[in-house]
N, C-alpha and C positions, 0 to 999 in steps of 0.2 A: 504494500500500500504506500504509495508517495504522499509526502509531506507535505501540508499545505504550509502556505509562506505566512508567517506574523510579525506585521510591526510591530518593533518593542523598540519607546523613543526613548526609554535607560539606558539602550546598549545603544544607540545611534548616535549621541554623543554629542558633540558641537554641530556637526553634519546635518545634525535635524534643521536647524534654522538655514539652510544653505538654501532653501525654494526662495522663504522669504527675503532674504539678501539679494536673490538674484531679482527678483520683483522690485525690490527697492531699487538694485541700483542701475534696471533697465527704466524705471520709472526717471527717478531724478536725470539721467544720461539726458532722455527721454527729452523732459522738462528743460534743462540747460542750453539743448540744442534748441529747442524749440523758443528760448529768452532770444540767444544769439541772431537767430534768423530773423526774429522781429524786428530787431534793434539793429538790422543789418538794410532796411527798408526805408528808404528815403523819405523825410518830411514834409515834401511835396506830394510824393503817395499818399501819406497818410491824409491828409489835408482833403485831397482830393479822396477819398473813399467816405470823406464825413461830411461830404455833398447830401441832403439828404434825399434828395431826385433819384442819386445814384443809389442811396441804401433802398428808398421804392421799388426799383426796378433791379433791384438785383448786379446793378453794376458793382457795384465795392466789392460783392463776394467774389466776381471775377477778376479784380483788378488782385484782392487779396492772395486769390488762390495762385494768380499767375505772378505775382510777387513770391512767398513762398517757394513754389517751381525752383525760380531765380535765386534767390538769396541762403536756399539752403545749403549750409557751410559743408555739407558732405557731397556735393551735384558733382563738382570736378574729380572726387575720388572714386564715387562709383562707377562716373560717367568712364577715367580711366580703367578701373577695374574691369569692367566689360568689355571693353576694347582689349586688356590683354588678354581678356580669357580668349574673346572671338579668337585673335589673332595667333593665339599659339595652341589652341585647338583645333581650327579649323580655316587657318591661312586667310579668313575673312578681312576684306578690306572697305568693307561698305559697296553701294550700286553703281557709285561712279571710276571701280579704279579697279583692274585685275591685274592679280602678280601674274608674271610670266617666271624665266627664271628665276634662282636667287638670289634676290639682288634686285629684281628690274619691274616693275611697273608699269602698267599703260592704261592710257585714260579709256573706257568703254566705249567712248564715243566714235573711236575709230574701225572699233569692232560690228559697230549695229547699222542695221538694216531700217533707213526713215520711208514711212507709205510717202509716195510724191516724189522719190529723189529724186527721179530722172526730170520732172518738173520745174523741180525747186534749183538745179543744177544751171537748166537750159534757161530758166527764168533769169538766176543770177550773170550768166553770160550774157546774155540782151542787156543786162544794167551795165556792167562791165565797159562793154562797145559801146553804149550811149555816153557812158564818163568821158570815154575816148572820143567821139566825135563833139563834144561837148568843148571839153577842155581845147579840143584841137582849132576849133572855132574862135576861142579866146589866146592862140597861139603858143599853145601851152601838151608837152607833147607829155604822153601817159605807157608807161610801161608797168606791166605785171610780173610778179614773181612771184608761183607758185611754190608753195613747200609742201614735201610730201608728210605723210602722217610716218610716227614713232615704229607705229608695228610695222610700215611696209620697208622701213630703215634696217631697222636691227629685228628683223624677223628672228633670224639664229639666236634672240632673246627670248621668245616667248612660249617657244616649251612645248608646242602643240596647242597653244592657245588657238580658237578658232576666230579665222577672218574671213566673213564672205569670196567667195572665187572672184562676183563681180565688182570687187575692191581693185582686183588687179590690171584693170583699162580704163578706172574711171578719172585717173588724171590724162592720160593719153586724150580722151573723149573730151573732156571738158578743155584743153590744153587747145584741142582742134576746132571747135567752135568760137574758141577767143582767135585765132588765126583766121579764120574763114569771119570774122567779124573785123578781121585787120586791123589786131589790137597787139603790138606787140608784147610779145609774153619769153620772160626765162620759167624754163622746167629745171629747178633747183634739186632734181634727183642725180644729174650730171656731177657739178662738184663735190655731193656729199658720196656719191659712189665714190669719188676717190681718196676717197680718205680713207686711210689706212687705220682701223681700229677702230674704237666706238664714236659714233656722232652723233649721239644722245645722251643726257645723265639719263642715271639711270631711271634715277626717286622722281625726275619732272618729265615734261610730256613736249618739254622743247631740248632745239640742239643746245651741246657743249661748246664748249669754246672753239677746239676744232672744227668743229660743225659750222660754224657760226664764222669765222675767221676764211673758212673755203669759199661758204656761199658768198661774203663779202667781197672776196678777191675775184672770184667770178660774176659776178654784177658790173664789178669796175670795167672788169677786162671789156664785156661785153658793151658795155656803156662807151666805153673809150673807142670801141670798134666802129660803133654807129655815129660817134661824130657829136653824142651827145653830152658829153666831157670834152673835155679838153685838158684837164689840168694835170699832170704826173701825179701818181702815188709818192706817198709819202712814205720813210722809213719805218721799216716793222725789224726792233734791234732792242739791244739789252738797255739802252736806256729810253725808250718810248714806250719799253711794251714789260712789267714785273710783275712776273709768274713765282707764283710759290702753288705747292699742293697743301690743301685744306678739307675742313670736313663740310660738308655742305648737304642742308637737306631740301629738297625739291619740293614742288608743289604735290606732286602726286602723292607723296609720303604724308604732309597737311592734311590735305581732302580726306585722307583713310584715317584722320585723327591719330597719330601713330606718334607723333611729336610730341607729347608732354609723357608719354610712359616712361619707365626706366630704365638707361639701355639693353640689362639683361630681358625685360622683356616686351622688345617690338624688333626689325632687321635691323642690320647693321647700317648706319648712315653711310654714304657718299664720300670716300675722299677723291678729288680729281682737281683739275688745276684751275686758281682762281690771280686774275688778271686786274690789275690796274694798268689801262693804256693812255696814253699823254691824247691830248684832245689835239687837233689839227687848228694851228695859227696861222692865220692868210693879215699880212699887212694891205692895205689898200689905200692911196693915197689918191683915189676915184671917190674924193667928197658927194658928188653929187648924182653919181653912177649904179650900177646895181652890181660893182664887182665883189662889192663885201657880202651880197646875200648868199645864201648856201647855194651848194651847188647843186641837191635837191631834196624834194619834199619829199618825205618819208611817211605814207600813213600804212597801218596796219595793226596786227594783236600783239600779243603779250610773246610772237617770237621776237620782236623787234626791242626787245627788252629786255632781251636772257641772252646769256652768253659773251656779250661785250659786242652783239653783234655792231650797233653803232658806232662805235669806237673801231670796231676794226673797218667796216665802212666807210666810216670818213676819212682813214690813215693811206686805205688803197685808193679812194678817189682819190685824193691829196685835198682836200676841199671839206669844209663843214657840212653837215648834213642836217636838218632839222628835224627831227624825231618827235610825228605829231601819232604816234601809234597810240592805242589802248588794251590796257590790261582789260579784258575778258569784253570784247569789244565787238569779237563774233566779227560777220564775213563785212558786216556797213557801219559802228559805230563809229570809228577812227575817220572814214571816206567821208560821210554823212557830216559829224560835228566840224570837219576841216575845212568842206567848201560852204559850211554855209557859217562860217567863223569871218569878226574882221579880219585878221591875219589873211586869210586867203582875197577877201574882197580890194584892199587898203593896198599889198602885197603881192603881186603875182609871183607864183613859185616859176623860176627856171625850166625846173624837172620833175615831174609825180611819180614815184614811185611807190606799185602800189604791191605789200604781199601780203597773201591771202593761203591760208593754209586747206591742205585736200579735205582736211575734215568738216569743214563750212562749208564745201558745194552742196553738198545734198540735202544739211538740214532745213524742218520745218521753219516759214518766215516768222518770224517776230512781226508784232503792229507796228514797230517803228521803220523797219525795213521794209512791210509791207506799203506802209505811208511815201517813204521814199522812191519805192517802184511805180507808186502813181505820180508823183512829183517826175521825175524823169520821163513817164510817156507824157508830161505835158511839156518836155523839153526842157529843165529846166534841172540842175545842178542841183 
């Protein structure tokens, strides 16, 4: 016959009060955290939730509730805690970002499949050739320069990551109707094929310095070939150009939240070479002339922003360049804010230069781009 179990709190000891203590000192924990977070809430919140319209209708509990959210002094530990776990259980990087190798990342965007591409593609080229005969009207000549996407670069990074079949002609296709719209265009797959070794960080979703330093030098040449430069390159040498390696983490590495963990546990961060390059000085004793304006405009996204590409830009023109590009600026923010800016009206640019990366042809329009594409079939910049 087995023995049934008897509490006996003589023989349990100090132990016995061990429920109650933990009761207690989840309660106060409890309470304390609970003092902090309030007193962590702004007096202008409060102020505003003691409206009493707002306490009527329920506003205050939402402002309250959504205060809380915010101001709880444990959001940033959990919020990391859950990111390591995802991430060293299950290589999880959030919706927008897949690892390929180890080591390498690549933004989703390059990877999917938008309803409309072919659309939204053929749409974008008609704006493209209308900038161009637009500008061209106001004497003002417009070159593009395509950059291809991360995975179609460093493929041999991504592991068997899957990229559509029809990813692999849709710069070719799009490349062909900016010609056939007699828009001159660089296919910036050229210079980065020759570079020898990676032309991408790994952790961001644009080129490296190499990367960025070829397509530079190939623009120039090209530029200079057409007659639309003139000016010699400028020296690229150990005192214009101080390179050290460092640890550097990329955008893509942000986006997957991966940056405030600790380093044992999220990947290993980025060391690769980081540049400070002398900026490009033109004397001009043309008081009254246009010899001191840059030699061209530069609009575009957030590659025109990474990698030094600027700076190595302007060194191989030999000429300044004006850098009217935007971070997350997509295929028309940068084109859009520039020609309808005094800067462009007050100032005519020289040279447009326009680059626009593979992964913007095909997506869905935005309403501000969609606005500009009617603006344009009325003719107008």
């Amino acid at each position: 016959m087995s023995e049934a179990f008897i509490y006996r709190p003589e023989r349990a000891g100090l132990w016995k009060y061990l429920p109650a203590a933990a009761f207690a000192a989840i309660t106060l924990g409890g309470f304390a955290v609970g003092i902090q977070t309030l007193r962590a809430i702004p007096a202008d919140k409060w102020s505003e939730m003691a409206d009493w319209k707002k306490i009527a209708q329920g506003e205050s509990t939402r402002i309250l509730t959504s205060q809380l959210n915010e101001k709880f002094i444990f959001s940033k530990a959990f919020a990391a805690t859950e990111r390591a776990v995802s991430w060293n259980l299950a290589r999880d990087t959030g919706a927008q970002i897949r690892p390929g190798c180890t080591g390498w990342f690549f933004l989703t965007d390059e990877l999917t499949s938008f309803d409309g591409a072919a659309q939204n593609a053929k749409a974008r080229a008609w704006m493209v050739g209308q900038v161009a005969t637009l500008l061209k009207a106001q004497g003002i000549p417009l070159v593009v320069a395509v950059v291809p996407d991360k995975a179609r670069m460093e493929s041999s990074h991504t592991c068997g990551m899957y990229r559509p079949a029809a990813f692999g002609t849709r710069m070719d296709q799009w490349i062909g109707e900016l010609q056939q719209a007699q828009v001159p265009v660089l296919d910036l797959r050229l210079p980065l094929q020759a570079v020898s070794g990676e032309r991408y960080y790994r952790t961001d979703s644009h080129w490296n310095e190499a990367g960025a330093n070829a397509v530079a030098a190939y623009i120039a040449t090209q530029l200079r070939q057409k007659q639309w430069i003139s000016s010699d390159a400028a020296p690229l040498n150990a005192d214009s150009v101080k390179s050290r390696q460092g640890e550097r983490m990329g955008d893509l590495y942000k986006v997957s939240s991966l940056e405030d963990l600790p380093a044992w546990a999220r990947p290993a961060t980025e060391i690769t070479t980081l540049s400070e390059v002398a900026p490009v000085v033109v004397n001009s004793d043309d008081l009254f002339g246009d010899s001191g304006l840059p030699a061209l405009s530069l609009i575009g996204t957030s590659f025109s922003l990474r990698g030094n590409f600027v700076p190595f830009l302007s060194r191989h023109v030999g000429a300044p360049v004006a850098n009217l590009a935007k971070d997350g600026g997509a295929f028309h923010g940068a084109a859009q804010a520039y020609f309808h800016s005094k800067e462009f009206s007050q100032e005519a640019p020289k040279l447009v230069l326009w680059e626009i990366p593979e992964r913007m042809i095909q997506r869905p329009f935005e309403p501000k781009e969609r606005a500009w594409f009617e603006r344009l079939r009325q003719g107008k910049l």
